[in-house]
N, CA, C and O atoms as a CHARMM CRD file, in Angstrom:
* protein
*
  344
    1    1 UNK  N     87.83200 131.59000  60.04400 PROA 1      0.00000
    2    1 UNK  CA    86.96600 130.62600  60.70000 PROA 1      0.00000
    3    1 UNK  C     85.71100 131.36600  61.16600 PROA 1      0.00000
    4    1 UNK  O     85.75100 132.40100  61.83200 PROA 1      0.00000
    5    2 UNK  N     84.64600 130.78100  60.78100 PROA 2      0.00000
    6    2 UNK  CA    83.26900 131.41700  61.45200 PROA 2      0.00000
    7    2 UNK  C     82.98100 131.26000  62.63000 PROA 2      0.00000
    8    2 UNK  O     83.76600 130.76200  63.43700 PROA 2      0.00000
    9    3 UNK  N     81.53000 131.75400  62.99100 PROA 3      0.00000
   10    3 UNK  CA    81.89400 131.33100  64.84800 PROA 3      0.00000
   11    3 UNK  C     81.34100 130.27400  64.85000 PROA 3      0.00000
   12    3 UNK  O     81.92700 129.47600  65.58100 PROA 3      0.00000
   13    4 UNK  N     80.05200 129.68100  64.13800 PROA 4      0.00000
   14    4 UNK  CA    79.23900 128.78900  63.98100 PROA 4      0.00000
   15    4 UNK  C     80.47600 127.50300  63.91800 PROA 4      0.00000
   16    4 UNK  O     80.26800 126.51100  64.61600 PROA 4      0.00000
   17    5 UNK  N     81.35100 127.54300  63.33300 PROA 5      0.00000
   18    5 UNK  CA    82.67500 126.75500  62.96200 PROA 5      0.00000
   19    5 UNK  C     83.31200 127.06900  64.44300 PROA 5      0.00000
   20    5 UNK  O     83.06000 126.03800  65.06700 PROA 5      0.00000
   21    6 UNK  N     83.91800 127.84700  65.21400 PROA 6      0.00000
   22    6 UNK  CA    84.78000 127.88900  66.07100 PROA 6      0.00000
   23    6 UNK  C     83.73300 126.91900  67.31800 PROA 6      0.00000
   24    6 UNK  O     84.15300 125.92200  67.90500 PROA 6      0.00000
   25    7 UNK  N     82.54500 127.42700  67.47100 PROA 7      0.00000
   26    7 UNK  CA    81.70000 126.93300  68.64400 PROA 7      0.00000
   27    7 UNK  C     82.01300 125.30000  68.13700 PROA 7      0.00000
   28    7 UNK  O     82.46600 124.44500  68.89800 PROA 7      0.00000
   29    8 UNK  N     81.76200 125.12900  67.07300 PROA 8      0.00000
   30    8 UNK  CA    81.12400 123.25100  67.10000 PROA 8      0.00000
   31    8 UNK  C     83.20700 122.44700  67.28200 PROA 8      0.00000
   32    8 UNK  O     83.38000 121.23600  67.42600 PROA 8      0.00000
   33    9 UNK  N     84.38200 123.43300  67.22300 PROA 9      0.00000
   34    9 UNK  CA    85.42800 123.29600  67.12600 PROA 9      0.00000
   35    9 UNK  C     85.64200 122.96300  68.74300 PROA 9      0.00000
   36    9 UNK  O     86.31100 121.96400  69.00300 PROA 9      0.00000
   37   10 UNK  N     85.24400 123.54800  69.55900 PROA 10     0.00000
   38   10 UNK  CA    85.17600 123.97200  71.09100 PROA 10     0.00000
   39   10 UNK  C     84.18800 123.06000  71.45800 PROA 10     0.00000
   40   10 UNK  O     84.71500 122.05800  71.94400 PROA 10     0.00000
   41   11 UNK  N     82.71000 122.98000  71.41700 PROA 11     0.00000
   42   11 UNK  CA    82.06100 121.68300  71.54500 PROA 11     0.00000
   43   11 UNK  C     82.91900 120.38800  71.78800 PROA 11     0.00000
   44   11 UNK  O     83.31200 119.78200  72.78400 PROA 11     0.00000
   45   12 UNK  N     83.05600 120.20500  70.10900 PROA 12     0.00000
   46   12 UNK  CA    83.86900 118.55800  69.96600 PROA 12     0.00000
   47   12 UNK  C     85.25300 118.54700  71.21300 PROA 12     0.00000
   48   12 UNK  O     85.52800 117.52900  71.84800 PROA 12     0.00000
   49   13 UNK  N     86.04000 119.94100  71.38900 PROA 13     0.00000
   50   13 UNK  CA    87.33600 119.43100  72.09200 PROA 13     0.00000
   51   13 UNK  C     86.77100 119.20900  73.79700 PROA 13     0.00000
   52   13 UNK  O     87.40600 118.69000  74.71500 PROA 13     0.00000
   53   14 UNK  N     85.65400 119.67500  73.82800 PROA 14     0.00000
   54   14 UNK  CA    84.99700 119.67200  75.56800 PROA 14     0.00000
   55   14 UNK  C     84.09500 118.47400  75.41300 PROA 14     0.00000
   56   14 UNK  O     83.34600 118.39200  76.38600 PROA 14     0.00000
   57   15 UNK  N     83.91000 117.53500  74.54200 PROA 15     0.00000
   58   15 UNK  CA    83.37400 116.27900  74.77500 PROA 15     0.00000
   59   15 UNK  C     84.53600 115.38000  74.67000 PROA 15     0.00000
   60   15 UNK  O     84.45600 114.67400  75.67500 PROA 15     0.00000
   61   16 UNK  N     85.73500 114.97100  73.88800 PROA 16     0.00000
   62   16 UNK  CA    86.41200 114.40400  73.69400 PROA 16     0.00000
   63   16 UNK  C     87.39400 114.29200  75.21100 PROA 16     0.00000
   64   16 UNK  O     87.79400 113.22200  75.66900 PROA 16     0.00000
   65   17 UNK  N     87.64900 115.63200  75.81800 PROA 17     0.00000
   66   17 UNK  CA    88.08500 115.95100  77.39600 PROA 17     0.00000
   67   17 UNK  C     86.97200 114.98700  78.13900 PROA 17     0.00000
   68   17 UNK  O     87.14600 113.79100  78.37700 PROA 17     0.00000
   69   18 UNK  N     86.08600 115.56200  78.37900 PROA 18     0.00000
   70   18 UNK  CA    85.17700 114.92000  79.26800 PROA 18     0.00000
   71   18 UNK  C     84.87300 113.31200  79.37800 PROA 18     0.00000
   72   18 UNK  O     84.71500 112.70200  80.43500 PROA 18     0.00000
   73   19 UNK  N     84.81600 112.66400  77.82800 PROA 19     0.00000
   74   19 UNK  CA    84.71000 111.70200  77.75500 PROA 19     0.00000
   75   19 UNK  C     85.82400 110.79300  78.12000 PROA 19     0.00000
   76   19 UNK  O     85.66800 109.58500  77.94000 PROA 19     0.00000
   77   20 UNK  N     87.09800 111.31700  78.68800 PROA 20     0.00000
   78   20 UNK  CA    88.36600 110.68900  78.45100 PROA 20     0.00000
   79   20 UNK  C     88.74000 110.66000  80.18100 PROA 20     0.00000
   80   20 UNK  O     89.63600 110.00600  80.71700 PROA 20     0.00000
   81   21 UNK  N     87.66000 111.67000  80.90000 PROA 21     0.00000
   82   21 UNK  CA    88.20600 111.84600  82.71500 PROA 21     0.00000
   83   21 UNK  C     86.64300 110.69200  82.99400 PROA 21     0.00000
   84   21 UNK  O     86.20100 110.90500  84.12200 PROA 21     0.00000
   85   22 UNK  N     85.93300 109.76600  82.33600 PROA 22     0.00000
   86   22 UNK  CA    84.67800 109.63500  82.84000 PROA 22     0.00000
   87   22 UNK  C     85.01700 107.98100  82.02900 PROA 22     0.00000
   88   22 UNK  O     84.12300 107.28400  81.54700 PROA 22     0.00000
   89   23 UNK  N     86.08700 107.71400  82.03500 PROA 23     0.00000
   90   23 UNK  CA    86.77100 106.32600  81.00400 PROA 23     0.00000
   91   23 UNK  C     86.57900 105.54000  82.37500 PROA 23     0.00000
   92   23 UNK  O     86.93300 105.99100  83.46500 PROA 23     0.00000
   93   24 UNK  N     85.82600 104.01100  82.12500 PROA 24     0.00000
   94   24 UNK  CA    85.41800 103.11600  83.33200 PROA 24     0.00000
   95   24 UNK  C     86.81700 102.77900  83.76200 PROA 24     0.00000
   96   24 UNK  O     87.82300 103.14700  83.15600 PROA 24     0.00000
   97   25 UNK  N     86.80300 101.96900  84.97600 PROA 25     0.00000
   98   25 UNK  CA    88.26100 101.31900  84.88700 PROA 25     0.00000
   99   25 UNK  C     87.89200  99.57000  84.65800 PROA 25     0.00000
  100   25 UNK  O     86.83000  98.95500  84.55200 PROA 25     0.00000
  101   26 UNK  N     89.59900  99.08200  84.64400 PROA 26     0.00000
  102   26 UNK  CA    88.80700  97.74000  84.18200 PROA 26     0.00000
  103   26 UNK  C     88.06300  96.89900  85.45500 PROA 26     0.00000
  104   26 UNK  O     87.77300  97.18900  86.61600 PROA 26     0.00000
  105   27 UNK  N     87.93700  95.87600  84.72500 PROA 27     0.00000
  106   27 UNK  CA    87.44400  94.50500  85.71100 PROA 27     0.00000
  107   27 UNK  C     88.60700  93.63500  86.48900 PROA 27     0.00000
  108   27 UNK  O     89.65800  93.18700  86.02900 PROA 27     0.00000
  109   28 UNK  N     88.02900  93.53700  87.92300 PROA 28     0.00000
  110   28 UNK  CA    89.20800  93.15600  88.41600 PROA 28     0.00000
  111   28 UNK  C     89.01400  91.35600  87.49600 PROA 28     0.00000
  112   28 UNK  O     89.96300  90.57800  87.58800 PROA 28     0.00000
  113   29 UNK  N     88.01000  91.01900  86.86400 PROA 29     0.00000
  114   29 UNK  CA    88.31700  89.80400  86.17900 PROA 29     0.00000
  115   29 UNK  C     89.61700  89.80200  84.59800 PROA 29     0.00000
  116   29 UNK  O     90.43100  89.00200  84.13600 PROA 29     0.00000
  117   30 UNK  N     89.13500  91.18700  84.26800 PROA 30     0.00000
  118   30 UNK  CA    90.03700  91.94400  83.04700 PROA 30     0.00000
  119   30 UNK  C     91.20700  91.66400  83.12000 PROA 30     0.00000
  120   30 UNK  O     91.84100  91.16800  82.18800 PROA 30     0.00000
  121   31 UNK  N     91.87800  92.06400  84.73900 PROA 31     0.00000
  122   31 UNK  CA    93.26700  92.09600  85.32400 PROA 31     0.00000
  123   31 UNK  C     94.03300  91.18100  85.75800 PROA 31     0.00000
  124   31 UNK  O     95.24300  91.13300  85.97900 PROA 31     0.00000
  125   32 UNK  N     92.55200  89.90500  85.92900 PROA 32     0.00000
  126   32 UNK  CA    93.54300  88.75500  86.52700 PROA 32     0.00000
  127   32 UNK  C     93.49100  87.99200  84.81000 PROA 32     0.00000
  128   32 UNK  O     94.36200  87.12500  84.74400 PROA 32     0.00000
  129   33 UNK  N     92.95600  88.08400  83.92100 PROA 33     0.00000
  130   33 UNK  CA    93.24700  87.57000  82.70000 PROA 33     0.00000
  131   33 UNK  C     94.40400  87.80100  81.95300 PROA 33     0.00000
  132   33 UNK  O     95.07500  87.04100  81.25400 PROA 33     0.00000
  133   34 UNK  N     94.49000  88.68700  82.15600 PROA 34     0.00000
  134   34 UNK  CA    95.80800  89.70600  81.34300 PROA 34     0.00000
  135   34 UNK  C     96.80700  89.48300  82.23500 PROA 34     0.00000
  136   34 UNK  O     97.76000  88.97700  81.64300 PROA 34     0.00000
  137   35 UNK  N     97.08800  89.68300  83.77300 PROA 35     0.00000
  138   35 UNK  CA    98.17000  89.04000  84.22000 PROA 35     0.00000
  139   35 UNK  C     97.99800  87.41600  84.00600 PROA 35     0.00000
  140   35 UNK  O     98.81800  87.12000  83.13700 PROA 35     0.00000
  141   36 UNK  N     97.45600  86.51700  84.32400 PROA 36     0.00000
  142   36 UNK  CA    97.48600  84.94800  83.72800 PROA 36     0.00000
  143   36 UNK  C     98.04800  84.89800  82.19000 PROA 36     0.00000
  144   36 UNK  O     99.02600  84.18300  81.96800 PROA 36     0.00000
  145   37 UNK  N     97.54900  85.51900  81.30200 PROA 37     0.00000
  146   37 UNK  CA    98.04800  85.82600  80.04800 PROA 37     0.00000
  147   37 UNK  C     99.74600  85.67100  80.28700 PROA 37     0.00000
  148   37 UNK  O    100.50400  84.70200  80.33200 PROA 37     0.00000
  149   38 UNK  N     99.93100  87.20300  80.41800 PROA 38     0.00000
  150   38 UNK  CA   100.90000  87.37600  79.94800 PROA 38     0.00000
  151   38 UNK  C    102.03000  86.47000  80.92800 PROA 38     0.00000
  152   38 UNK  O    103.19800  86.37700  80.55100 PROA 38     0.00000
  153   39 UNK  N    101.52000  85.75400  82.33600 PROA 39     0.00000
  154   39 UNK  CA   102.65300  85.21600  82.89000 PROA 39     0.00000
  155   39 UNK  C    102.45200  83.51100  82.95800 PROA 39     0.00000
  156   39 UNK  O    103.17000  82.78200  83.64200 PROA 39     0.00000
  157   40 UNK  N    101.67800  83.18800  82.37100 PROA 40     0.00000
  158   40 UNK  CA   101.55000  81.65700  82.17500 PROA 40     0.00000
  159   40 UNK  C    101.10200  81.13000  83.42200 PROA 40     0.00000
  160   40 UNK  O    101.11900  79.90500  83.54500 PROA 40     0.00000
  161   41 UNK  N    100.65300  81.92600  84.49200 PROA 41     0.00000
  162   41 UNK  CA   100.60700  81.33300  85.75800 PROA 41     0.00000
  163   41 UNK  C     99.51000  79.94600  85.92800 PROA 41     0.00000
  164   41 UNK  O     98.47300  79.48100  85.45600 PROA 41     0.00000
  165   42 UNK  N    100.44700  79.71100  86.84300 PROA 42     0.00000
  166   42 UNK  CA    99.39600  78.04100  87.17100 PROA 42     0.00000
  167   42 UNK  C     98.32300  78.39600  87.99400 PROA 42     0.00000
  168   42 UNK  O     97.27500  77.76800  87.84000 PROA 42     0.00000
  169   43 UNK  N     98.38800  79.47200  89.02400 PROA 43     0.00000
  170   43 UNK  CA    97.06300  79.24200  89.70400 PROA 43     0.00000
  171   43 UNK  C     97.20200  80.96500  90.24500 PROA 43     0.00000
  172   43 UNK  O     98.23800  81.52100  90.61100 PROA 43     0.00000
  173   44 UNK  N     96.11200  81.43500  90.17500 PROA 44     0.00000
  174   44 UNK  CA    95.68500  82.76900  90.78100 PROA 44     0.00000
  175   44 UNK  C     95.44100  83.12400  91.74700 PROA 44     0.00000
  176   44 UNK  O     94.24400  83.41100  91.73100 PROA 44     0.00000
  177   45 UNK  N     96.03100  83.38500  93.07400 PROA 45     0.00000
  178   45 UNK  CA    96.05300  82.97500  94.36600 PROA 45     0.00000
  179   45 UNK  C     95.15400  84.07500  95.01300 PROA 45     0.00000
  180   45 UNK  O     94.30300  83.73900  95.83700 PROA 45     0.00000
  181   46 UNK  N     95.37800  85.80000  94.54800 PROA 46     0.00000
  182   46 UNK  CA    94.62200  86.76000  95.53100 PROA 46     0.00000
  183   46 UNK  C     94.55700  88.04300  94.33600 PROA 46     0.00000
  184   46 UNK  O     95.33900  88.35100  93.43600 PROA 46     0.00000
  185   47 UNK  N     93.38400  88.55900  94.74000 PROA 47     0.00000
  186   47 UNK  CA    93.30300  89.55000  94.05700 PROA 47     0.00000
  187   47 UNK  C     92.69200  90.68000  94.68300 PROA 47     0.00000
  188   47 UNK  O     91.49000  90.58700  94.92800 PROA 47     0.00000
  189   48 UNK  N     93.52600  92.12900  95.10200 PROA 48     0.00000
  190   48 UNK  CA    93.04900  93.20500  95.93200 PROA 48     0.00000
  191   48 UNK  C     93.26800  94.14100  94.83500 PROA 48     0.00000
  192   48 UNK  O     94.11000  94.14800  93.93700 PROA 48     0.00000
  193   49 UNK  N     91.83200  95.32100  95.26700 PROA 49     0.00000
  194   49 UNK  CA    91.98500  96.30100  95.24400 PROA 49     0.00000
  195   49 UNK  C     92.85100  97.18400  95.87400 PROA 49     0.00000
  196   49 UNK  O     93.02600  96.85000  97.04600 PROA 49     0.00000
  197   50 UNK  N     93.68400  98.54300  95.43300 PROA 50     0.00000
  198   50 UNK  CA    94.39200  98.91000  96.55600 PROA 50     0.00000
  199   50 UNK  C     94.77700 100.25000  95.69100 PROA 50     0.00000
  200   50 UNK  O     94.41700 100.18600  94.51500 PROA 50     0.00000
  201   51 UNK  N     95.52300 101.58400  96.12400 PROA 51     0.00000
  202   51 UNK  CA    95.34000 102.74800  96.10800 PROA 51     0.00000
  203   51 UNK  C     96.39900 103.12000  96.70000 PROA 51     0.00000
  204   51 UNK  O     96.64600 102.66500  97.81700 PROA 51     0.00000
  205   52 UNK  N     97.18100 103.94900  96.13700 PROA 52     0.00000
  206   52 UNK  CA    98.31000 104.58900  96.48300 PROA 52     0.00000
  207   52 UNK  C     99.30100 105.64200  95.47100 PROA 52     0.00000
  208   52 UNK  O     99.82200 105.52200  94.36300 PROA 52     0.00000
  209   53 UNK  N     99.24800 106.54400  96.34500 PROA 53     0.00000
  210   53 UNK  CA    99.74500 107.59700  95.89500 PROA 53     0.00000
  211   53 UNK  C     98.74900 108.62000  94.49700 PROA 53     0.00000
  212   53 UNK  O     99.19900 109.37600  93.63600 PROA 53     0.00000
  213   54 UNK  N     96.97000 108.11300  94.85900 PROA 54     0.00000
  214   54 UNK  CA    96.28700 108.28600  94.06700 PROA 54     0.00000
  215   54 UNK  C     95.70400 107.73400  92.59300 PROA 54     0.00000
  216   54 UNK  O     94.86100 108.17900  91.81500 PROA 54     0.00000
  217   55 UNK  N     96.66500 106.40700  92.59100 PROA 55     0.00000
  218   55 UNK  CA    96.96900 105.74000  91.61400 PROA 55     0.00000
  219   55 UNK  C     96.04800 104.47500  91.88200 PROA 55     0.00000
  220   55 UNK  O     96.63600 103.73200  92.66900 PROA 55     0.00000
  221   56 UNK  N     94.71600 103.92600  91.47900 PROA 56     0.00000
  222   56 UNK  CA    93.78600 103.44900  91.58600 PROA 56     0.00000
  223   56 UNK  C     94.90600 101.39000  90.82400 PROA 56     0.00000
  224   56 UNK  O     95.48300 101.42200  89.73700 PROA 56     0.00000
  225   57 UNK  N     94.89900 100.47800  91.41600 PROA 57     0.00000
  226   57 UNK  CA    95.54300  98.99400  90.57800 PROA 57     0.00000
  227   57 UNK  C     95.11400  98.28600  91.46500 PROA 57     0.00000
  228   57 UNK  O     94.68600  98.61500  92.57100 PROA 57     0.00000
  229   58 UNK  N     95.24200  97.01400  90.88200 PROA 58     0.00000
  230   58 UNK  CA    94.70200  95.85500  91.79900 PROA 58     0.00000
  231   58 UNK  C     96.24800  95.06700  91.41600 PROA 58     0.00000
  232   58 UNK  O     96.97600  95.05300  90.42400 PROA 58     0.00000
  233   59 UNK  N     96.30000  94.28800  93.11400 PROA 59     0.00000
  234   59 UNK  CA    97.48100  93.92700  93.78900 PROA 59     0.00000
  235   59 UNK  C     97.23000  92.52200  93.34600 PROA 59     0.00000
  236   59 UNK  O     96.03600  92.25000  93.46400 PROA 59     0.00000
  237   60 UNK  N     98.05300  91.39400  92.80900 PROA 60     0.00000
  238   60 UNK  CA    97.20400  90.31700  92.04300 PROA 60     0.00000
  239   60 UNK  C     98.67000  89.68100  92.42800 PROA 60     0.00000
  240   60 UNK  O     99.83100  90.08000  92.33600 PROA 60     0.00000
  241   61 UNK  N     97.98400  88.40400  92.93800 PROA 61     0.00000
  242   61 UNK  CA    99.23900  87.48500  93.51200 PROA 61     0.00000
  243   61 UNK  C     98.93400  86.26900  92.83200 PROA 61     0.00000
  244   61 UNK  O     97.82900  85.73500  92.74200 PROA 61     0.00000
  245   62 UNK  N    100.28900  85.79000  92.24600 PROA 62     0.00000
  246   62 UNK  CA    99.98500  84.27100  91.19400 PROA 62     0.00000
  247   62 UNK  C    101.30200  82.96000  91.58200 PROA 62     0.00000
  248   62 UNK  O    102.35100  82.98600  92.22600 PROA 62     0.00000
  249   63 UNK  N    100.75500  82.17800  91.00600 PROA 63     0.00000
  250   63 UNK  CA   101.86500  81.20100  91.22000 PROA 63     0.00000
  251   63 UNK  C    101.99600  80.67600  90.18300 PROA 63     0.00000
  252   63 UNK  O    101.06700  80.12000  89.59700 PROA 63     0.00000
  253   64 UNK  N    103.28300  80.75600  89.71600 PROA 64     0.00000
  254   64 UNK  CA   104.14700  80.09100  88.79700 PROA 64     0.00000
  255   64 UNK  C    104.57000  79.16700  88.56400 PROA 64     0.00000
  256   64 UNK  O    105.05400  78.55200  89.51500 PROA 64     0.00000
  257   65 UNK  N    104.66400  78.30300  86.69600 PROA 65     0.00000
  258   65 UNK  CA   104.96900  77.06600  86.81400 PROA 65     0.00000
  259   65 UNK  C    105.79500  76.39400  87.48900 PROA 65     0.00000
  260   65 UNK  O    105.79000  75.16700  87.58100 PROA 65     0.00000
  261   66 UNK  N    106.67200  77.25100  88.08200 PROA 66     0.00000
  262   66 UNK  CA   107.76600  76.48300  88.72800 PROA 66     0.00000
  263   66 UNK  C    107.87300  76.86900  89.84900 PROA 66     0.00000
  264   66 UNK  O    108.99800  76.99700  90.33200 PROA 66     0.00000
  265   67 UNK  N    106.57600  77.20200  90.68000 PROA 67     0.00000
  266   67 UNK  CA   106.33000  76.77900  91.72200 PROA 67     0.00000
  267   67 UNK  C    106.73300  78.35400  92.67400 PROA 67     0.00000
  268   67 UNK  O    106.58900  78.49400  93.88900 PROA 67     0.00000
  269   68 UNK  N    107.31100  79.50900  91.58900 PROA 68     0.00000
  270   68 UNK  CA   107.42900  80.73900  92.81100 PROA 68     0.00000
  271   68 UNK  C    106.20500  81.39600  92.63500 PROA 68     0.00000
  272   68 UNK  O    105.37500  81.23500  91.74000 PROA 68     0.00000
  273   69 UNK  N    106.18900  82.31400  93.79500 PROA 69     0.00000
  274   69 UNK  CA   104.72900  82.80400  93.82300 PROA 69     0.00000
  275   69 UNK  C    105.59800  84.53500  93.59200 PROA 69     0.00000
  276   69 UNK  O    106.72400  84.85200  93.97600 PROA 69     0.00000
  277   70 UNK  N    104.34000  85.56900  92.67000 PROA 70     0.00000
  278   70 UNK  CA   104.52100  86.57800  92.04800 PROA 70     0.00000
  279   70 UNK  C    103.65100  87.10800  92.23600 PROA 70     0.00000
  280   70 UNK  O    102.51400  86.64100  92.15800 PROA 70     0.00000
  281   71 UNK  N    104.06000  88.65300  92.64900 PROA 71     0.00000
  282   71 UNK  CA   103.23900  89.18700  93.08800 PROA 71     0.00000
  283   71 UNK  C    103.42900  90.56000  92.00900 PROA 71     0.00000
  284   71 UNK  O    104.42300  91.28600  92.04000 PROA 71     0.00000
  285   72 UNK  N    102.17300  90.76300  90.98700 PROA 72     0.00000
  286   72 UNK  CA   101.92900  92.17300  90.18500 PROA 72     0.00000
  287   72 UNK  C    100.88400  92.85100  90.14700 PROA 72     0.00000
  288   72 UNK  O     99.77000  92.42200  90.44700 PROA 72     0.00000
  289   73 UNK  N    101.17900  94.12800  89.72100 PROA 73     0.00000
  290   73 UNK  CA    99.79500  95.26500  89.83400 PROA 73     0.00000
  291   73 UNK  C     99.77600  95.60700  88.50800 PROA 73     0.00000
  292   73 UNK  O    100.62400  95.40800  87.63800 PROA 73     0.00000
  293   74 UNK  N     98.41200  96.29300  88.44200 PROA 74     0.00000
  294   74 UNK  CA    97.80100  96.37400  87.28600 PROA 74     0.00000
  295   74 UNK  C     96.96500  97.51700  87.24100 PROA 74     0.00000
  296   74 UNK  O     95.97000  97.61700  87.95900 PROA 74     0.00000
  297   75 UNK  N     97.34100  98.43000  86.38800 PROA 75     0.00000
  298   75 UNK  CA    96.52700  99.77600  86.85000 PROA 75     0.00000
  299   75 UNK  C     95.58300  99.73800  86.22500 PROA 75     0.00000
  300   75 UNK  O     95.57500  99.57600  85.00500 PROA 75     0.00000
  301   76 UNK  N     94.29700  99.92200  87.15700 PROA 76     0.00000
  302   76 UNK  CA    92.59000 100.37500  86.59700 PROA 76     0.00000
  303   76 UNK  C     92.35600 101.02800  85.53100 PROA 76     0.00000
  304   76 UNK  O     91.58300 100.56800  84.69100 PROA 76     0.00000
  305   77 UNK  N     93.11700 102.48800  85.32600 PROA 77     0.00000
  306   77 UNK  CA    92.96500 102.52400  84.55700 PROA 77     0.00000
  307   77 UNK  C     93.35100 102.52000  82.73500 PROA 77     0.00000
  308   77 UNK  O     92.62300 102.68000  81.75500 PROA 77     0.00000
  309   78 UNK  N     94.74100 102.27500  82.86900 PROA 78     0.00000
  310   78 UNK  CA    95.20700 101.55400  81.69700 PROA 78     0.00000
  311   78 UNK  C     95.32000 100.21000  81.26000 PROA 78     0.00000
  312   78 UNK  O     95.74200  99.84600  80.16300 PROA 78     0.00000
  313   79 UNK  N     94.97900  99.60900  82.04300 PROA 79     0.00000
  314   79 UNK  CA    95.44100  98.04600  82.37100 PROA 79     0.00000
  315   79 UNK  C     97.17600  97.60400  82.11900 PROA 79     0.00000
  316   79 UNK  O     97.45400  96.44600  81.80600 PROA 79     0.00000
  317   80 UNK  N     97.94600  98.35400  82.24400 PROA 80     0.00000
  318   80 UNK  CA    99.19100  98.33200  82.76900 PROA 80     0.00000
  319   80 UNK  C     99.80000  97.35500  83.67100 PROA 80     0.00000
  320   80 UNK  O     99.51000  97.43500  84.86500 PROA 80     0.00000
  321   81 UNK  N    100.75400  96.27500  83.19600 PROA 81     0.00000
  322   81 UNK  CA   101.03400  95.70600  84.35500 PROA 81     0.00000
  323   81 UNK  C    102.45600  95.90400  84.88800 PROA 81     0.00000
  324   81 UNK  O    102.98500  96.71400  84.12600 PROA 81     0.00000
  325   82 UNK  N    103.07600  95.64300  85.57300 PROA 82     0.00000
  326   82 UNK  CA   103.77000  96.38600  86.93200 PROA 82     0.00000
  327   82 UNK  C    104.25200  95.31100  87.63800 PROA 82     0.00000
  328   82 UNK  O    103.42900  94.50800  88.07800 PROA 82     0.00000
  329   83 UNK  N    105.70400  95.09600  87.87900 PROA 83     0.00000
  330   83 UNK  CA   106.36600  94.34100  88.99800 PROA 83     0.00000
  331   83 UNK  C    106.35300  95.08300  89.69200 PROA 83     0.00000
  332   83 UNK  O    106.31000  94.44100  90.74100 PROA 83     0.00000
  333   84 UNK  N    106.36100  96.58000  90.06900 PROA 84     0.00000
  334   84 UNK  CA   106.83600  97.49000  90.99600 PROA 84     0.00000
  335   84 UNK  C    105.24300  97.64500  91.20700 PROA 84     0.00000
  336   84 UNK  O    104.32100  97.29800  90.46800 PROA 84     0.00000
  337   85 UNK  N    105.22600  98.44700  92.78800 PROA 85     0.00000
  338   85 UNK  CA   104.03500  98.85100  93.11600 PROA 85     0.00000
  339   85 UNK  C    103.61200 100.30200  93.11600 PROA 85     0.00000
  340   85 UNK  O    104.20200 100.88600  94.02500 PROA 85     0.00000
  341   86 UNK  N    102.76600 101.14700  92.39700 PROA 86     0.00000
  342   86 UNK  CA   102.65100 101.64100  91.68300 PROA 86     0.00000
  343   86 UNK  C    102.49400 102.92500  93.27600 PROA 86     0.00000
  344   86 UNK  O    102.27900 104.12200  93.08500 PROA 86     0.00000
């Protein structure tokens, strides 16, 4: 391997890093779509930001067709959703 080859090898792996710690997080509109999605909910009652244990999700409370109310998180930055609180 040349160096001209090793440098642009080292380049690409220190942009691909960088670009991956500097990834937006989503929209708390992103989060209440994707939980409505995936839980059929009838109505979208609250939606917090919230933080714990360094772990950046929004706390998203819904109500269900049949009338129970559900409460899931959704992590910022995977969009992950979560009965448990993260």
């Amino acid at each position: 391997m040349t160096l001209k080859t090793f440098k642009f090898a080292v380049l690409s792996l220190l942009l691909v890093i960088s670009s991956q710690s500097y990834a937006f997080d989503i929209s708390e509109r992103k989060a209440s779509q994707l939980v409505q999605s995936k839980y059929k909910a009838k109505k979208l009652l609250k939606v917090e930001s919230i933080s714990s244990r360094g772990t950046k999700a929004f706390k998203i409370k819904i109500l269900l067709d049949s009338g129970r109310l559900k409460t899931v998180y959704v992590n910022k930055k995977s969009g992950k959703i979560s009965e448990r609180q993260p």
